[in-house]
C-alpha positions as CSV (number, residue, x, y, z in Angstrom):
1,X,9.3,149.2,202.0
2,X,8.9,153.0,201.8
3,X,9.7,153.6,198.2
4,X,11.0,156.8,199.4
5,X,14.3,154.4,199.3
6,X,15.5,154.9,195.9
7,X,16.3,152.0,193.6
8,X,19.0,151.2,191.7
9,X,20.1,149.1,189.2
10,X,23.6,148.7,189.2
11,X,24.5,148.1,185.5
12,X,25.2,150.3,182.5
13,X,23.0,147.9,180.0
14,X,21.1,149.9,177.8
15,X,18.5,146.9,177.7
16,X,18.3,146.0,181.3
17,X,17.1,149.6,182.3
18,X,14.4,149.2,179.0
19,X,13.6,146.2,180.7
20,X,13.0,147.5,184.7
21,X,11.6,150.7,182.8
22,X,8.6,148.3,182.7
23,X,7.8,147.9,186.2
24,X,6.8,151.4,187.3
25,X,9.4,151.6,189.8
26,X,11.4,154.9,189.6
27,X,15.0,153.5,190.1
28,X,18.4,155.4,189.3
29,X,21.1,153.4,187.1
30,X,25.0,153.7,187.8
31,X,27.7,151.6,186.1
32,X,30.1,149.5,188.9
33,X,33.2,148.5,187.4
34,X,34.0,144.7,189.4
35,X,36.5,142.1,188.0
36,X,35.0,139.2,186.3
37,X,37.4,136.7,185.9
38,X,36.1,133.6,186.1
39,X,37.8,131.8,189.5
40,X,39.5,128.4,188.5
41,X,36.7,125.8,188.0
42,X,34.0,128.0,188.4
43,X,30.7,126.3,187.2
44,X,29.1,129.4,184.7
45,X,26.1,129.0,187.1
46,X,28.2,130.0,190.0
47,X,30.0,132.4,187.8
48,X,26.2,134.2,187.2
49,X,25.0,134.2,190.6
50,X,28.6,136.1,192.4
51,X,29.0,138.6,189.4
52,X,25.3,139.4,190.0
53,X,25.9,140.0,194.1
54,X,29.2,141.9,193.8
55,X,27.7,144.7,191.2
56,X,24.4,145.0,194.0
57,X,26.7,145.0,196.8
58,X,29.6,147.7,194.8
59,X,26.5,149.6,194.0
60,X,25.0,149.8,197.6
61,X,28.6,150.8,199.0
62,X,27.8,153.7,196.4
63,X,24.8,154.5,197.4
64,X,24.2,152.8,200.9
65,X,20.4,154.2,201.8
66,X,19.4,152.5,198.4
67,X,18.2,149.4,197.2
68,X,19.9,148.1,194.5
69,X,19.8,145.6,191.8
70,X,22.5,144.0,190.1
71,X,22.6,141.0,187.6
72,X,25.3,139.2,185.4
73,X,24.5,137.2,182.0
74,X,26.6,134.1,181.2
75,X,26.2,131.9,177.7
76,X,27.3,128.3,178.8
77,X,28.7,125.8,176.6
78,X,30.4,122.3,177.0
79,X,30.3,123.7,180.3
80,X,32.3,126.5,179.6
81,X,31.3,130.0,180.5
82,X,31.7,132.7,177.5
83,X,31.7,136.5,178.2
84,X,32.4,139.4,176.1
85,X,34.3,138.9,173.1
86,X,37.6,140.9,173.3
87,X,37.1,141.7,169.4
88,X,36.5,140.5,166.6
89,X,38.2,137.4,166.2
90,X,37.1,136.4,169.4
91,X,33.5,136.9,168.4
92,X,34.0,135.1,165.2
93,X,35.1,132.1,167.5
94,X,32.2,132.3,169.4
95,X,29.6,132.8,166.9
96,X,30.8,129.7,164.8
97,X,30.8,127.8,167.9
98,X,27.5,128.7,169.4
99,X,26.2,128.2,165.3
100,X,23.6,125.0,164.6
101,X,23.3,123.9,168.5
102,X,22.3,124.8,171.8
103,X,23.7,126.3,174.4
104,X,22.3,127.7,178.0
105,X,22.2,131.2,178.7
106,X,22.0,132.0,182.8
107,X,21.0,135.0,184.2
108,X,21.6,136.1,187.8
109,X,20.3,139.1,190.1
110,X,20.7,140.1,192.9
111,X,18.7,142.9,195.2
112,X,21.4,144.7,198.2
113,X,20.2,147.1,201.4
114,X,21.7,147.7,204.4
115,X,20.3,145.8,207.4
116,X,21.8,146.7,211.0
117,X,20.6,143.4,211.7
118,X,22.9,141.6,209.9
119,X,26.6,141.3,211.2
120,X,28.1,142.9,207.5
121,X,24.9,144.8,207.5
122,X,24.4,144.1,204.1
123,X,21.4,142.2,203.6
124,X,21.3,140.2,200.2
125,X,19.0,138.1,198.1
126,X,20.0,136.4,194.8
127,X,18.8,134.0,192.2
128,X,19.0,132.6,188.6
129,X,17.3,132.0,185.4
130,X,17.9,129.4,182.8
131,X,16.8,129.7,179.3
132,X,17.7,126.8,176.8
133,X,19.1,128.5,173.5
134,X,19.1,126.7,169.8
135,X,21.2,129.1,167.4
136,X,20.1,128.8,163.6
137,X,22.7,128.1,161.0
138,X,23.5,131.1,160.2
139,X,26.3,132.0,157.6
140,X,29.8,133.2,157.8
141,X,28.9,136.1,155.6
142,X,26.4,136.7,158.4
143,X,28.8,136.6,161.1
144,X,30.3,138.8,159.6
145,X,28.0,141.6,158.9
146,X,26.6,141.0,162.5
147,X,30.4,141.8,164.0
148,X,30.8,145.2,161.8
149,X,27.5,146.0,163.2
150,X,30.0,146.3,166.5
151,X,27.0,145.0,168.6
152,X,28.6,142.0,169.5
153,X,31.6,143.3,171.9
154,X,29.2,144.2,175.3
155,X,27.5,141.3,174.6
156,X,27.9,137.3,176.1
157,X,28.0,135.1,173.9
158,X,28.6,138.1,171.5
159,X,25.1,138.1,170.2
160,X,22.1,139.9,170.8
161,X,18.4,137.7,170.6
162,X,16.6,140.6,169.8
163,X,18.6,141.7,167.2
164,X,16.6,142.4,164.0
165,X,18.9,141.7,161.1
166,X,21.3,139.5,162.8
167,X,18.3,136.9,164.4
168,X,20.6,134.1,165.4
169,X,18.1,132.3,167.6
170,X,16.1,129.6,166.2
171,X,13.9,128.9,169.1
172,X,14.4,129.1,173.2
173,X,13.2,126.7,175.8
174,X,12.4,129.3,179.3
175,X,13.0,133.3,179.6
176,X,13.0,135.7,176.8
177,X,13.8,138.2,178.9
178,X,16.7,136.3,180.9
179,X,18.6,135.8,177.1
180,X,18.0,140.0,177.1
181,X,19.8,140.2,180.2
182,X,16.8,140.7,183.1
183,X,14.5,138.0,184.1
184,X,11.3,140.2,185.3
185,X,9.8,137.0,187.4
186,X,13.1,136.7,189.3
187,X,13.4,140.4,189.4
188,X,10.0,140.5,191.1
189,X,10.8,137.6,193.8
190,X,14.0,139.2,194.6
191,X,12.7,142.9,195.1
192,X,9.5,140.8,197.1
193,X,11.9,139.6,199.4
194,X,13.9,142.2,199.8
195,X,10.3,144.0,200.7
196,X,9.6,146.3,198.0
197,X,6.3,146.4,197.1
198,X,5.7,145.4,193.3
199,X,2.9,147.4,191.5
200,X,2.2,144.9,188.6
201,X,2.7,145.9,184.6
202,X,0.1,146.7,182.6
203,X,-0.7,143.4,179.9
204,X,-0.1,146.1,176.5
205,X,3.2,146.7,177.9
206,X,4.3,143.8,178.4
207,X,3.4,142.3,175.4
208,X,5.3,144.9,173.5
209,X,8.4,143.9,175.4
210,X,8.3,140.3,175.1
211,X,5.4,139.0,172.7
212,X,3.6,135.7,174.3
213,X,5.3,135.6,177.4
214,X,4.4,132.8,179.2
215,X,6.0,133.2,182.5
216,X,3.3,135.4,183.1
217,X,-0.7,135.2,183.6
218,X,-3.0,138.2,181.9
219,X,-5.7,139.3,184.9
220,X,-9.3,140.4,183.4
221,X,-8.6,144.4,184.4
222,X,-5.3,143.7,182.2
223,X,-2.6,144.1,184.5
224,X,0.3,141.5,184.5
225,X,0.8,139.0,187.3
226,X,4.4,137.2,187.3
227,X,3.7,133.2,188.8
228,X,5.4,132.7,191.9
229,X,8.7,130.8,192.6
């Protein structure tokens, strides 16, 4: 694809534009307000995967000569999907329930261009990443502090991995990146499909942004290489 198409990524996350930053695509970011209420007996997987197409495809009715990303994060336990926390009660709750287990964080994305070919001609691709999350035993007095911090409230699961002082996370099974918000190998596949040509990211970079990655494979000249699928 001529990259004289712009790209952009459909969400106002702060650390899913650090994340794409990466890349060395230029892409544009705009902010798509969508409803997302769970639908009766949606499985959080499920739940990922449509928020994720209906931002790409709200942000492509936007901009319709672009090509545009969206994504969705859900934190699934007991098979229940949890979002945002509405305040702070409602991230005390969560916090205490995630606290001392695991839980399963999915990330979706999706990539959105127009295609006269198609009979909507919107032409989608979309997938998912997994990541398997153990939460420390953190304190109530921690809970706490984190919440005043207010960097719960735009947050799933109303916690941040990479937060500093807070560090819930006692280890992760899959994705760094996908518990962030933005899967970078799924990223890549989607945009591949979609036919945008992916330069690579340089090894340094990379392992600033997510230390010992290993979804990816370090080349001799240093530039990154996601694995394929």
């Amino acid at each position: 694809m001529d990259l004289a198409q712009p790209l952009v990524l459909a969400s106002a996350s702060p650390r899913r534009r650090a994340i794409l930053s990466v890349v060395g695509l230029p892409f544009n970011t705009i902010d798509v307000d969508i409803d997302e209420t769970p639908l009766a007996n949606e499985l959080p997987e499920v739940l990922a995967e449509r928020l994720a197409r209906r931002k790409a495809v709200a942000g492509l009715r936007l901009y319709p000569d672009a090509v545009v990303i969206g994504a969705d994060t859900v934190v699934a336990v007991d098979g229940e999907a949890l979002g945002k926390p509405r305040g702070p009660i409602e991230a005390s709750e969560m916090l205490c329930r995630l606290r001392g287990r695991a839980h399963r964080v999915i990330t979706a994305v999706a990539v959105a261009r127009m295609e006269d070919r198609r009979e909507s001609g919107i032409a989608e691709w979309s997938g998912r990443d997994e990541t398997l999350v153990w939460m420390r035993r953190y304190s109530d007095q921690e809970i706490t502090a984190y919440i005043a911090t207010g960097d719960p409230f735009d947050k799933a699961g109303s916690y941040a991995i990479q937060h500093a002082a807070f560090h819930p996370v006692e280890r992760i099974q899959g994705c760094f990146l996908a518990v962030v918000g933005l899967s970078l190998p799924l990223v890549q596949r989607l945009l591949r499909e979609a036919g945008v040509a992916w330069p690579g990211i340089q090894a340094e970079v990379l392992e600033n942004l997510c230390p010992g990655c290993p979804d990816y494979q370090k080349t001799k000249p240093g530039v990154v290489i996601t694995t394929p699928g």
